[in-house]
Residue frames as qw, qx, qy, qz and C-alpha x, y, z in Angstrom:
[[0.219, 0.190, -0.659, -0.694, 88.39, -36.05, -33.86],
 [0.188, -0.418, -0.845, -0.275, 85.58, -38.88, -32.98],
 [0.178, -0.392, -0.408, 0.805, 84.00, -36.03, -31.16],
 [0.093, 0.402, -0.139, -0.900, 83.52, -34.05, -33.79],
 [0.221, 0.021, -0.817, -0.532, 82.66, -36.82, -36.03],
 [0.136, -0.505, -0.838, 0.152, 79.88, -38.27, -33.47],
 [0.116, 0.565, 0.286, -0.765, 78.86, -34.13, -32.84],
 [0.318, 0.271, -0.530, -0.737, 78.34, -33.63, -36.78],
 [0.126, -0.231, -0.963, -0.055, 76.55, -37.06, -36.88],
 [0.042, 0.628, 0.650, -0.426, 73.81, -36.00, -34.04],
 [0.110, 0.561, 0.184, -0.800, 73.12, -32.97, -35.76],
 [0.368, 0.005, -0.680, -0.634, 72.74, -34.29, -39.37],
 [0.079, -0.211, -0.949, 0.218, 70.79, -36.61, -37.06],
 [0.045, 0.551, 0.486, -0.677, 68.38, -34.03, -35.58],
 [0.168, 0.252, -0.462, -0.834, 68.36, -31.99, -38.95],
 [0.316, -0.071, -0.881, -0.344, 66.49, -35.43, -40.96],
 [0.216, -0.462, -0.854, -0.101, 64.09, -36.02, -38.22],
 [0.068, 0.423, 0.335, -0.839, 62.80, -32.32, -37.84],
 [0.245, 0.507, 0.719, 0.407, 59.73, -31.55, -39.64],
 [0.086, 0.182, 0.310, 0.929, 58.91, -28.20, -41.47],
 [0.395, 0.662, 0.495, -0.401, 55.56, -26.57, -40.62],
 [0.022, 0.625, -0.293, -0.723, 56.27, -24.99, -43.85],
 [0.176, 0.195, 0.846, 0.464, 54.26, -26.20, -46.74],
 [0.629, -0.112, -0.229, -0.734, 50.10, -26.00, -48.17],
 [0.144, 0.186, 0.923, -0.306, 47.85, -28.09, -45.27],
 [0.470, -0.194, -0.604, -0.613, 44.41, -29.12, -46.15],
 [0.451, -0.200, 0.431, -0.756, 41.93, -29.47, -43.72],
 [0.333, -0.023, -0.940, -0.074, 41.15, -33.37, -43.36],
 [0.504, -0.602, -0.613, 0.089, 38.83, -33.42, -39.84],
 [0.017, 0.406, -0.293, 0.865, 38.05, -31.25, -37.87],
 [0.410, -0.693, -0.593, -0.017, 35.53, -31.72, -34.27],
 [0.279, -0.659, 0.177, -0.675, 34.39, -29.18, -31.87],
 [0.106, -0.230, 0.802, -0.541, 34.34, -29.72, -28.46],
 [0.666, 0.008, 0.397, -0.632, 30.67, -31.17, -28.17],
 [0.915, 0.257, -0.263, -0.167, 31.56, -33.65, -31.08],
 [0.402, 0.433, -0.753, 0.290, 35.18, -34.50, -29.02],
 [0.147, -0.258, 0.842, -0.451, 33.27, -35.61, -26.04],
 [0.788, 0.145, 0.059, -0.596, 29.98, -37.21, -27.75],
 [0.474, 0.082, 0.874, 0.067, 29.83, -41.29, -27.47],
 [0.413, 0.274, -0.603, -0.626, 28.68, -42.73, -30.69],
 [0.818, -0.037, 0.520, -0.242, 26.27, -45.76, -30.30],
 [0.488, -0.136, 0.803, 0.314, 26.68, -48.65, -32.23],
 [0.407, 0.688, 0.601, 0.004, 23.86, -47.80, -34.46],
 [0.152, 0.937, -0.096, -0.300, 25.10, -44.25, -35.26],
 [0.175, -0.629, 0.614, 0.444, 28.54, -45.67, -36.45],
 [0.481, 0.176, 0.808, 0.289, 27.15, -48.24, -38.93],
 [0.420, 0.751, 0.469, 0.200, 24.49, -45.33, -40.53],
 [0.144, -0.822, 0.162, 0.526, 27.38, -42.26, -40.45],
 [0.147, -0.127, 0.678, 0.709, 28.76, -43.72, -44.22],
 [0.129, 0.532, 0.816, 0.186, 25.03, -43.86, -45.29],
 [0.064, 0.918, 0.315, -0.232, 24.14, -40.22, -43.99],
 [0.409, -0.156, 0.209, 0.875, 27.38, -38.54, -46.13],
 [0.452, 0.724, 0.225, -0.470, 25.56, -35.49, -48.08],
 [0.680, 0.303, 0.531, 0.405, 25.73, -35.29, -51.65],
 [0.092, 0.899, 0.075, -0.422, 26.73, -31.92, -52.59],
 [0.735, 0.597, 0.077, 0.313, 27.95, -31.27, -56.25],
 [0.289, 0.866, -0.184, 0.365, 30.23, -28.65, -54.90],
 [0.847, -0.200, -0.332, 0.363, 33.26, -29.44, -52.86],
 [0.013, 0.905, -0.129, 0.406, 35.00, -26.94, -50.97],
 [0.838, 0.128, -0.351, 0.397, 38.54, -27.16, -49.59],
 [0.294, -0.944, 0.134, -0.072, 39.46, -24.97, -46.55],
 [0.769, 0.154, -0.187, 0.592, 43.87, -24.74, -46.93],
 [0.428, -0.895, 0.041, 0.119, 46.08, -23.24, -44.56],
 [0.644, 0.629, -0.177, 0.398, 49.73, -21.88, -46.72],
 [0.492, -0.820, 0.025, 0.290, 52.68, -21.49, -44.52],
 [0.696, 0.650, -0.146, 0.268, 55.77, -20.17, -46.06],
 [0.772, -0.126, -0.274, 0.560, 59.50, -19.76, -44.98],
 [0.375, 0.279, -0.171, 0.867, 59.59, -16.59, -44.60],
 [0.106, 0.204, 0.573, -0.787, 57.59, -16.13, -41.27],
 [0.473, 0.117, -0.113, -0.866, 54.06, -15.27, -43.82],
 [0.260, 0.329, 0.902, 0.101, 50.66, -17.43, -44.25],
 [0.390, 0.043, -0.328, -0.859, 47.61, -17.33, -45.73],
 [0.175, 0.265, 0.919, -0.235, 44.34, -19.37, -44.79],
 [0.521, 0.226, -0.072, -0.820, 41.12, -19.69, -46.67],
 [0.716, 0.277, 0.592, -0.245, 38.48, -21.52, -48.83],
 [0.101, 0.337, -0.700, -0.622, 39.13, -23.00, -52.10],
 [0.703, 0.143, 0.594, -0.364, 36.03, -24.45, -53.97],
 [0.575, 0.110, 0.681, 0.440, 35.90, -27.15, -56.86],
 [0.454, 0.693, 0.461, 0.319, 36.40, -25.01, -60.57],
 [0.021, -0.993, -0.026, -0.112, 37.82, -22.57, -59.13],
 [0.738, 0.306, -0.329, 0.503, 41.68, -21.83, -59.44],
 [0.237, 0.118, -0.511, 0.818, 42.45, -19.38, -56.42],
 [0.236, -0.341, -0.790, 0.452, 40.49, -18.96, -52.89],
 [0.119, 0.600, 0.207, 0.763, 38.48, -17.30, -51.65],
 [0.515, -0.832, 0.051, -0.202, 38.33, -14.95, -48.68],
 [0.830, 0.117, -0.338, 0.428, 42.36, -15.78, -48.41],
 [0.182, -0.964, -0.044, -0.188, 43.27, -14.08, -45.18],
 [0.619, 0.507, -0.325, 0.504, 47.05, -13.04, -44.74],
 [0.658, -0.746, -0.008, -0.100, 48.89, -13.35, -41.69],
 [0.154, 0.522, -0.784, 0.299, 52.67, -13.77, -39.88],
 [0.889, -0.438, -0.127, -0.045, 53.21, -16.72, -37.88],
 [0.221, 0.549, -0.739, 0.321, 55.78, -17.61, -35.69],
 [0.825, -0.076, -0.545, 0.132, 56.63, -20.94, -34.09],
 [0.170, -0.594, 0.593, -0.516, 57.67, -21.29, -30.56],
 [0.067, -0.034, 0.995, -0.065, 58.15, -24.96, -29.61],
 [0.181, 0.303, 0.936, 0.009, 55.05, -26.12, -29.59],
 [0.256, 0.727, 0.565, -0.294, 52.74, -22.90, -30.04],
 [0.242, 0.429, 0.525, 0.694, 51.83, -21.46, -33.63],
 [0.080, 0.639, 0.320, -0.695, 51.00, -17.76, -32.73],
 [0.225, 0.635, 0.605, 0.425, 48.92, -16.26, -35.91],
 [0.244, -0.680, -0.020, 0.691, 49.76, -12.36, -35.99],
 [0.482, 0.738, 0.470, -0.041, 48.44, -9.76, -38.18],
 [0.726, 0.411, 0.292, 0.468, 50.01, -9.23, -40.98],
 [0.281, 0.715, 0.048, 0.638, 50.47, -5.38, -40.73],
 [0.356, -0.860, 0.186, -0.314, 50.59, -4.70, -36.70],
 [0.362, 0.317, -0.826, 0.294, 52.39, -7.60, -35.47],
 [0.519, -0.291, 0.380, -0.708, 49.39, -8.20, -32.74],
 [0.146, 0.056, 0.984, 0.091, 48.69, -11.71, -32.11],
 [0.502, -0.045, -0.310, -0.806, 45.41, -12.96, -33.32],
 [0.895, -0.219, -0.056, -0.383, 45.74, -16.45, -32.44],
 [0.036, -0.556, 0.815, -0.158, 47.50, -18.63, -30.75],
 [0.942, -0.114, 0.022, -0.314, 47.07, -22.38, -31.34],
 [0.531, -0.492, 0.690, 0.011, 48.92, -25.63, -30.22],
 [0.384, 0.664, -0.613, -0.190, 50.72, -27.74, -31.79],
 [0.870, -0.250, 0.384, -0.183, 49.96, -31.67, -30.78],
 [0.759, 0.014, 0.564, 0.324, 51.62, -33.45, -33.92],
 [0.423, 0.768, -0.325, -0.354, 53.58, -32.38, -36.87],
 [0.784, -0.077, 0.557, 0.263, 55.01, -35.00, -39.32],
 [0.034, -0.232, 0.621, 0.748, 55.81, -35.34, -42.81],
 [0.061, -0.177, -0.883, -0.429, 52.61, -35.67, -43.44],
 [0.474, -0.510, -0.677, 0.238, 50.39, -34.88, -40.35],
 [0.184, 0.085, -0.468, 0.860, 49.69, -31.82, -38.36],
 [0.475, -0.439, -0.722, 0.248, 47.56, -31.90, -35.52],
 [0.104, 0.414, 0.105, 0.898, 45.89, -28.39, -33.91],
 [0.057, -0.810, -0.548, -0.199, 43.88, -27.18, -31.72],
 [0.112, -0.819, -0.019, -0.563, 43.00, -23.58, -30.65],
 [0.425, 0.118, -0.631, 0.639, 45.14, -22.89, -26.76],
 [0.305, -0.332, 0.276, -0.849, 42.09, -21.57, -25.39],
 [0.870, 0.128, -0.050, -0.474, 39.83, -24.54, -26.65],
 [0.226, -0.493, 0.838, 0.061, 41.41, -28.06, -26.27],
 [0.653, 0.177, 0.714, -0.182, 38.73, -30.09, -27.02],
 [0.735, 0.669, 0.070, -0.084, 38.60, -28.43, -30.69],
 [0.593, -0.235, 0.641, 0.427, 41.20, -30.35, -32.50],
 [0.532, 0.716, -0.188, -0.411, 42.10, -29.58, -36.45],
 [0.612, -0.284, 0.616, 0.405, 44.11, -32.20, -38.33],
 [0.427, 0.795, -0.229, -0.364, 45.24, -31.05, -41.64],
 [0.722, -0.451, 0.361, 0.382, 47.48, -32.66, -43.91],
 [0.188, -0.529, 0.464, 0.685, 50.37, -31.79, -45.84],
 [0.836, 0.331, 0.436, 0.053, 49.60, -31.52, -49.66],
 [0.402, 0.865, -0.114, 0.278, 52.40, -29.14, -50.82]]
């Protein structure tokens, strides 16, 4: 009987601190590989809040996963209520790699890693390309 009780335990356990890829991620930062291995001088990091551009138009790039195995990834820009260029896809998890697989053959397209996922957090880059890194986070 405490067996069962301590085996039910660990698994509500495990359950609570697994986290869903399954939500709407916003693209937060993103570097390429020539900005992940450029030093910054001291001089560049004091005038990078000073050089921000000022564009009136904002433009959100979101990446939709859903529970039943389907996404969607595009651009969403400010005034405007749905995306555009939303391109539909299957994914499927496999411990750490997110394979991206087209929507009507089943053929991968991409296949990107998986560095951090939280409840808040998820962490990317491309499995060919390490140095480019995506970090998105959850806003759905």
């Amino acid at each position: 009987m405490k067996q069962l009780i301590f085996a039910i335990g660990m698994l509500w356990g495990w359950q609570t601190q697994a986290q869903s890829i399954v939500g709407t991620w916003q693209l937060t930062d993103e570097k390429t590989c020539f900005q992940s291995e450029m030093k910054e001088s001291e001089t560049e990091k004091e005038l990078r809040p000073q050089m921000g551009g000022s564009s009136q138009n904002s433009v959100t790039r979101l990446f939709v996963l859903d529970t039943k195995g389907k996404g969607k990834e595009g651009v969403f820009t400010s005034g405007n209520r749905k995306g555009k260029e939303m391109a539909e896809f299957k994914y499927k998890l496999n411990g750490t790699d997110l394979m991206l697989l087209d929507s009507k053959s089943g053929i991968m397209t991409r296949q990107l890693v998986v560095e951090e996922l939280s409840a808040t957090t998820l962490r990317i880059h491309d499995a060919n390309k390490d140095c480019e890194i995506k970090i998105l986070t959850r806003i759905r």
